[in-house]
C-alpha positions as CSV (number, residue, x, y, z in Angstrom):
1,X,204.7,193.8,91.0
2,X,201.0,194.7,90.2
3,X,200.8,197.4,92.7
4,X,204.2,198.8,91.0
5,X,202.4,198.6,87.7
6,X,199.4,199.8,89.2
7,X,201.1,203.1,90.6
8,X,203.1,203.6,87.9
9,X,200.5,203.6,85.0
10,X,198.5,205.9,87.3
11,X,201.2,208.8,87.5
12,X,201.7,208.4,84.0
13,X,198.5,208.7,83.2
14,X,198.1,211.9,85.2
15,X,201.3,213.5,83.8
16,X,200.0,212.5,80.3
17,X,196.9,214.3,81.0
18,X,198.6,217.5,82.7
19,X,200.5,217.8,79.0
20,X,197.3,217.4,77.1
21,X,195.4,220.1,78.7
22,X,198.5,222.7,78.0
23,X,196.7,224.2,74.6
24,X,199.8,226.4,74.2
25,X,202.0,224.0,73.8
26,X,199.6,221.8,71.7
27,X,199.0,224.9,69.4
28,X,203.4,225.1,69.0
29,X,203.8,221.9,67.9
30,X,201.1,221.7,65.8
31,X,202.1,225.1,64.0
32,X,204.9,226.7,65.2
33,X,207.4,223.7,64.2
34,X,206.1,223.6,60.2
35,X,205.7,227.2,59.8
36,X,209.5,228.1,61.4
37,X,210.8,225.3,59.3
38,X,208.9,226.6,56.2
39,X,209.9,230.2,56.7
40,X,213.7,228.9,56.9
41,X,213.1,227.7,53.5
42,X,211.9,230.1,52.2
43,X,213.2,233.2,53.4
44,X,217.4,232.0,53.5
45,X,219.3,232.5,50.1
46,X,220.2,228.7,48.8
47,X,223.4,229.7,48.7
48,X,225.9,227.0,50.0
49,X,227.2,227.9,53.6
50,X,230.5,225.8,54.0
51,X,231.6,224.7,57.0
52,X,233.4,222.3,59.0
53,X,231.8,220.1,61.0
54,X,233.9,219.2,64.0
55,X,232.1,215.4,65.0
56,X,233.5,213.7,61.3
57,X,235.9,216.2,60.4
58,X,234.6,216.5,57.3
59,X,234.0,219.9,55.2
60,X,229.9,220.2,54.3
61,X,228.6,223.3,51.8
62,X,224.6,222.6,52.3
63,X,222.8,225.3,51.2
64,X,222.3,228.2,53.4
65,X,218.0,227.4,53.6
66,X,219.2,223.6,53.9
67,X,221.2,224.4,57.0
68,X,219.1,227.1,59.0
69,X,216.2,224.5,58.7
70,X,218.4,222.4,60.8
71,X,219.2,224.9,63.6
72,X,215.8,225.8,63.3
73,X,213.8,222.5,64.0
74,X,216.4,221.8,67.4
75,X,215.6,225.5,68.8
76,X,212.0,224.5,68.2
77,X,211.9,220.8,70.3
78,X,214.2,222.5,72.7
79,X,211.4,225.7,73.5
80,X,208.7,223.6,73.5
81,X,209.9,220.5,75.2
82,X,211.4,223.0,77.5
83,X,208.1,225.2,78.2
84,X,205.8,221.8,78.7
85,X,208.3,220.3,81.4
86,X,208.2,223.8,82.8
87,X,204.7,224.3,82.7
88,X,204.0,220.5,84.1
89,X,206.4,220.9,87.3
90,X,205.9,224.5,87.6
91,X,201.8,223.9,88.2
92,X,201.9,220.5,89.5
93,X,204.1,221.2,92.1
94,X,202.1,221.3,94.7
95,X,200.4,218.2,94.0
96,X,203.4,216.3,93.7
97,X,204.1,217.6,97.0
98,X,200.9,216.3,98.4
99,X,201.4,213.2,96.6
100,X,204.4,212.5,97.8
101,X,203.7,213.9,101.7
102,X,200.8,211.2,101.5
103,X,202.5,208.2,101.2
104,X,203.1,208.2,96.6
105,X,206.3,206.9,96.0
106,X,208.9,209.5,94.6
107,X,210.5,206.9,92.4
108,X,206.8,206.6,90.3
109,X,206.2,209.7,90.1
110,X,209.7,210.7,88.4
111,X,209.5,207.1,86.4
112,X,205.9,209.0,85.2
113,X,207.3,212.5,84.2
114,X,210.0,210.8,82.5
115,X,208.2,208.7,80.6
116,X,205.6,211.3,79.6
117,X,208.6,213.4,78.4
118,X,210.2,211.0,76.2
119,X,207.1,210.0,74.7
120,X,206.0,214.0,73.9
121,X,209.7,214.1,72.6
122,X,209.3,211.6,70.2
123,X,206.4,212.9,68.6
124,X,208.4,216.3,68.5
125,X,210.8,215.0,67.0
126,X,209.0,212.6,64.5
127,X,206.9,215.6,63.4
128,X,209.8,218.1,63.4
129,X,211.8,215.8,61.2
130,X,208.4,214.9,58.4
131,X,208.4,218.7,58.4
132,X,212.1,219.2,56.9
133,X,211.7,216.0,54.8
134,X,208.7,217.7,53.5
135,X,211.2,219.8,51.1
136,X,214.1,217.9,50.5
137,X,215.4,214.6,52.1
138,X,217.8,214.3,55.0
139,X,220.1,212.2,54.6
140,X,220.1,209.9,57.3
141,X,216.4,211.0,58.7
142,X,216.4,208.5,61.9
143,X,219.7,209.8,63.0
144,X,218.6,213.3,62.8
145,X,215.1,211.9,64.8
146,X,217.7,211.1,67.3
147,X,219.1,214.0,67.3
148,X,216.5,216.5,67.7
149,X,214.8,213.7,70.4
150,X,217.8,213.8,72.5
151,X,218.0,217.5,72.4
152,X,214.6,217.9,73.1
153,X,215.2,215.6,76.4
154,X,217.7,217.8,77.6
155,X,215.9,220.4,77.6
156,X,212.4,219.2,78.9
157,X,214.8,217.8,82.0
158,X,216.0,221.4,82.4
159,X,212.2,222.5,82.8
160,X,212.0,220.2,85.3
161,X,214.9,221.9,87.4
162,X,213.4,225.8,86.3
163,X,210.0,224.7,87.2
164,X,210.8,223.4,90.4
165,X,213.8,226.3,91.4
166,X,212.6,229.3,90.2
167,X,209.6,231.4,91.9
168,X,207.6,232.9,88.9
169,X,206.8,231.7,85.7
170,X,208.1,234.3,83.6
171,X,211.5,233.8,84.7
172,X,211.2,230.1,83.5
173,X,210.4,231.0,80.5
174,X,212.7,233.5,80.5
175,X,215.5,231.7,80.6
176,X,214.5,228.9,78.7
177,X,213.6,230.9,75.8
178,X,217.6,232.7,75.7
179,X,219.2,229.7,76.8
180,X,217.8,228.1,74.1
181,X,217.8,230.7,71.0
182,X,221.8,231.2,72.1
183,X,222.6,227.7,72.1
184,X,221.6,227.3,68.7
185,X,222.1,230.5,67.5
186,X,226.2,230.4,68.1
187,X,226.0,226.8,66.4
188,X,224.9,227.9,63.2
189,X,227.1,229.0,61.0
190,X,225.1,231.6,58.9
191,X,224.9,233.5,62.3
192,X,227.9,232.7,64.1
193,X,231.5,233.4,62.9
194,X,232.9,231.5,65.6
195,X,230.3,228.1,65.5
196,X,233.9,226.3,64.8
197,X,234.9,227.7,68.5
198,X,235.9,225.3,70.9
199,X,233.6,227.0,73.4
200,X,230.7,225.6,72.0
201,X,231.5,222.3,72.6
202,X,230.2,223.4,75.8
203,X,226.5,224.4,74.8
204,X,223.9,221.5,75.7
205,X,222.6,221.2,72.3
206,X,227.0,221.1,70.7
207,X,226.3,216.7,70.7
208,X,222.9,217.3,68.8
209,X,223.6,219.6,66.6
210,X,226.9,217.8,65.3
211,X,224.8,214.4,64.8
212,X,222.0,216.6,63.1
213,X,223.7,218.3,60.4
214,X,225.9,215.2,59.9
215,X,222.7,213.3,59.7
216,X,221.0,215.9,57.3
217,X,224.3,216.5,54.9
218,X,226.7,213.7,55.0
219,X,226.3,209.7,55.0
220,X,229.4,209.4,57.8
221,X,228.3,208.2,61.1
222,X,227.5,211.0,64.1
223,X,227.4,209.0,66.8
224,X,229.8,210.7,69.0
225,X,227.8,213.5,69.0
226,X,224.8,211.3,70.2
227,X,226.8,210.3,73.1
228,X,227.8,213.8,74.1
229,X,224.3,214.9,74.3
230,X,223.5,211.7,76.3
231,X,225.8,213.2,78.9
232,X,224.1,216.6,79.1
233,X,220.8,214.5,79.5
234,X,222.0,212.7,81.8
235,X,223.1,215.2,83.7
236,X,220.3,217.3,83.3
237,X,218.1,214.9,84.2
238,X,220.1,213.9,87.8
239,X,219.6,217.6,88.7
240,X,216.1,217.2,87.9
241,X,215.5,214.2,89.8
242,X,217.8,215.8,93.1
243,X,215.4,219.2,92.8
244,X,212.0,217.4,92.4
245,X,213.5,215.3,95.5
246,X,214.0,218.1,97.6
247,X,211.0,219.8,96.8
248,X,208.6,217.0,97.3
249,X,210.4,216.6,100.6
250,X,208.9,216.8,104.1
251,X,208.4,220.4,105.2
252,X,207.0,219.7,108.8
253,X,210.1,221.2,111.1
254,X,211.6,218.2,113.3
255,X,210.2,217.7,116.4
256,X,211.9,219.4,119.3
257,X,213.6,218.1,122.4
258,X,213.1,219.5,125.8
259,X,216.0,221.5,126.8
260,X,218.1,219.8,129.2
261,X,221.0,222.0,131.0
262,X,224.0,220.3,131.2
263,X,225.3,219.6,134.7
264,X,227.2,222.2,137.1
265,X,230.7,220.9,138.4
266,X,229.5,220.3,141.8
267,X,226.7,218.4,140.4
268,X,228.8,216.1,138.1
269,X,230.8,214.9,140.8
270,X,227.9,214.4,143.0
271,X,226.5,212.1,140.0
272,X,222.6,214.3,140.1
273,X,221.6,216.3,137.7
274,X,219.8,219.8,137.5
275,X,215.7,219.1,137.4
276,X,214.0,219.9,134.1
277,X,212.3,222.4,134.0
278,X,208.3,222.9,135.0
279,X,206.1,222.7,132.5
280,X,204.2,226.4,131.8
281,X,200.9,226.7,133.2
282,X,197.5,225.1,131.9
283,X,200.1,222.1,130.1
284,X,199.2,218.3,130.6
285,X,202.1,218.0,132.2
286,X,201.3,220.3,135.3
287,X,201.0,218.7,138.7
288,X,197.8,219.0,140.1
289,X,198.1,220.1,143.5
290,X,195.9,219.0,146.7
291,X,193.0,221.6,147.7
């Protein structure tokens, strides 16, 4: 159990430090979370922006600053718990790979990511959520902490499949960054006429954004849309843990069998079989004739 402990802390520890030393990513959360949320405020008319919200039912008219504050603290745990899972498997790929090649259990090393993630997730979350508080009260702030910490989950678990499918960095960012700004963006009702659409209950973010804005606007329980989310993280994170499987897989090719011909007729009756064949010239395996 101690050597468990002992190899477990140790990835962690590593993965920890890997986040740390990814300034970018520091430098969002620190400012680009506050300043998005404070521009939102700003910015937006106040006007109310009714809607219904499909998790409760019920029909919410928050204002129009109120709501796009919302949408815009889950786009920003999504992009950056997305680019720091991205960035993390993207460059430590390869010495995961060696890791794992020399003998590191797999199971520790996902165990380490994963913890790392949740635990950079919910700081994201914590912060994101003090920084909407900070101009008028949700209310029901540690369901929207859940909210925007499950969505940011998601997401860093889908930077673990780009980083480790995709060939070039840019495209992982890519593709966050649109996946991301349209998942939100068709959720929010100033932007989208159709955010009532059943199509969006198909977006990876639909279970967080329901439980946020109840959480934010209304006193009625979200928790369905908590449990659809924890399905897209779930699933997210079994396509992570199958891709990082398969890429800190063995890459030696398998050891080849000599080629045995199979036996003529004649040869199958007769119960011999054909001679292998001589091994090339200057082999171990070459006879060493008499002088």
């Amino acid at each position: 159990m101690r050597r468990h402990w002992s190899l477990f802390t140790t990835a962690s520890r590593y993965a920890l430090i890997g986040h740390a030393r990814n300034r970018f990513a520091m430098l969002l959360v620190v400012v680009y979370i506050p300043v998005w949320i404070a521009l939102a405020y700003v910015t937006i008319p106040d006007q109310p922006a009714p809607f219904r919200l499909r998790a409760t039912g019920e029909v919410l008219s928050p204002p129009g600053n109120h709501l796009t504050q919302i949408t815009g603290a889950l786009n920003a745990v999504t992009l950056i718990a997305g680019f720091m899972m991205f960035a993390a498997t993207f460059t430590g790929g390869a010495f995961d790979r060696r890791l794992a090649m020399a003998g590191y259990p797999r199971y520790h090393l996902v165990l380490a990511k994963l913890s790392a993630l949740t635990l950079v997730c919910a700081a994201v979350a914590v912060y994101a959520t003090a920084a909407v508080g900070f101009t008028w009260p949700p209310r029901q702030p540690v369901l929207l902490t859940a909210a925007l910490f499950c969505a940011a989950l998601t997401y860093g678990a889908l930077g673990v499949v780009f980083g480790s499918v995709l060939r070039r960095e840019v495209e992982g960012m890519f593709a966050i960054l649109m996946i991301s700004i349209l998942d939100v963006a068709l959720q929010n009702p100033l932007s989208s006429s159709g955010s009532d659409s059943a199509v969006v209950r198909f977006l990876p973010t639909y279970g967080a954004v329901q439980a946020g804005m109840s959480a934010a606007f209304s006193d009625a329980s979200a928790v369905q849309g908590l449990v659809i989310q924890c399905l897209w993280l779930i699933g997210a994170a079994s396509a992570g843990f199958l891709v990082f499987r398969r890429r800190t897989g063995n890459a030696l090719p398998p050891e080849r069998r000599p080629w045995i011909p199979a036996p003529t007729g004649r040869e199958a009756a007769e119960g011999t079989h054909s001679p292998l064949p001589s091994a090339e010239p200057g082999s171990s395996a070459e006879r060493v004739r008499p002088t």
